[in-house]
N, C-alpha and C positions, 0 to 999 in steps of 0.2 A: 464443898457442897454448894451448887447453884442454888439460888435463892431470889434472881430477879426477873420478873416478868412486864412485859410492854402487854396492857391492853389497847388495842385500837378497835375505840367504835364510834361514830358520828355522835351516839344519844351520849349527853353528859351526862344523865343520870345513872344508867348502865354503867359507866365507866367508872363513876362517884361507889357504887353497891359494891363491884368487883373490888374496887379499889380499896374500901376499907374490909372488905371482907378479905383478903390476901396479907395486908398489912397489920391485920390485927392476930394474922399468923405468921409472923416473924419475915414475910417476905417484902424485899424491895420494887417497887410495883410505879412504872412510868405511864404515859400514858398519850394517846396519839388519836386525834378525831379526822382524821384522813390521809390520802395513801401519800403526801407529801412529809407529813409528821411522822409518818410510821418508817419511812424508808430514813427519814433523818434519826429517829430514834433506835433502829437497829443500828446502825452504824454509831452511833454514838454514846449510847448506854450499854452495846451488849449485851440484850437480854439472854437470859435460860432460855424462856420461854417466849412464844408470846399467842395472846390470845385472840382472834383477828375475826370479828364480825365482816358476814358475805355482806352485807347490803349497804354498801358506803356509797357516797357521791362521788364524782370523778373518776374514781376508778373502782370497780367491785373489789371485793377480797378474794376473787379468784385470780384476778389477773394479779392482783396483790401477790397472793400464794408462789403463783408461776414466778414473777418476780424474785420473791425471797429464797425461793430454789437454787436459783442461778447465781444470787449472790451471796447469800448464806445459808447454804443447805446444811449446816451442822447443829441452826436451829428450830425445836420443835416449836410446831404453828398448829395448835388447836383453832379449827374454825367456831364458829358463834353465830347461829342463823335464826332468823324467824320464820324463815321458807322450809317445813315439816315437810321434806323433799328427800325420800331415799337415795334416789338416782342422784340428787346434788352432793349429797352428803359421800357416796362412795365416788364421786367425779375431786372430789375435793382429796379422797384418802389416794388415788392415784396420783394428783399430781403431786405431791409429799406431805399434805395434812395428818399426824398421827392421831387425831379423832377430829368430829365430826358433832358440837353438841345444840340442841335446837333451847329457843328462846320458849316460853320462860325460862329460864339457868334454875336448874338445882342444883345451886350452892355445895352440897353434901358433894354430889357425885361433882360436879368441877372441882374442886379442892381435890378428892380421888384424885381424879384423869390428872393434874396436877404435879400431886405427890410423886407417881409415878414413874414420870417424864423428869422430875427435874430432880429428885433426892439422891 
């Protein structure tokens, strides 16, 4: 059973909440604040999962997304956005996103969307 997830998101704190919120459920949880860390991080920890906030510097987490298709399409990429954007949010499940969840995070339902994907 998978059990490890890369969050990447620019804000430390975001990444610190998820972080212990994940790890204090038994999963192994890395962690990437931009789209150079994340691309290293896939390749090198293997995540299950990974969690990928749209609003990064350098390169957004769409192009991100686009990205992790081509070279790891056998991992699910839940996006993380604070842009309350239907049309991004289903631009995001077309290009291989299997969900779509907006900032603030509840916690409850990510752990869900989670479980699902990776148990």
């Amino acid at each position: 059973m998978g059990r490890k997830i890369l969050v990447v998101d620019d804000e430390w704190a975001i990444r610190e909440l998820i972080i212990e919120y994940f790890s204090g459920r038994g999963y192994t949880v890395t962690e990437a604040g931009n789209f150079v860390e994340a691309f290293t991080a896939v390749a090198r920890d293997q995540p299950d999962l990974v969690l990928l906030d749209v609003g990064l510097p350098g390169m957004d987490g769409v192009e991100i997304l686009r990205r992790m298709r081509q070279s790891h399409p056998e991992v699910p990429v839940i996006m993380v956005t604070a842009n309350d954007d239907p049309t991004l949010a289903q631009r995001t499940r077309e290009i291989g996103a299997v969900d779509c969840l907006f900032k603030p995070v509840n916690f409850d339902r990510l752990g869900h969307v989670v479980e699902l994907r990776i148990s």
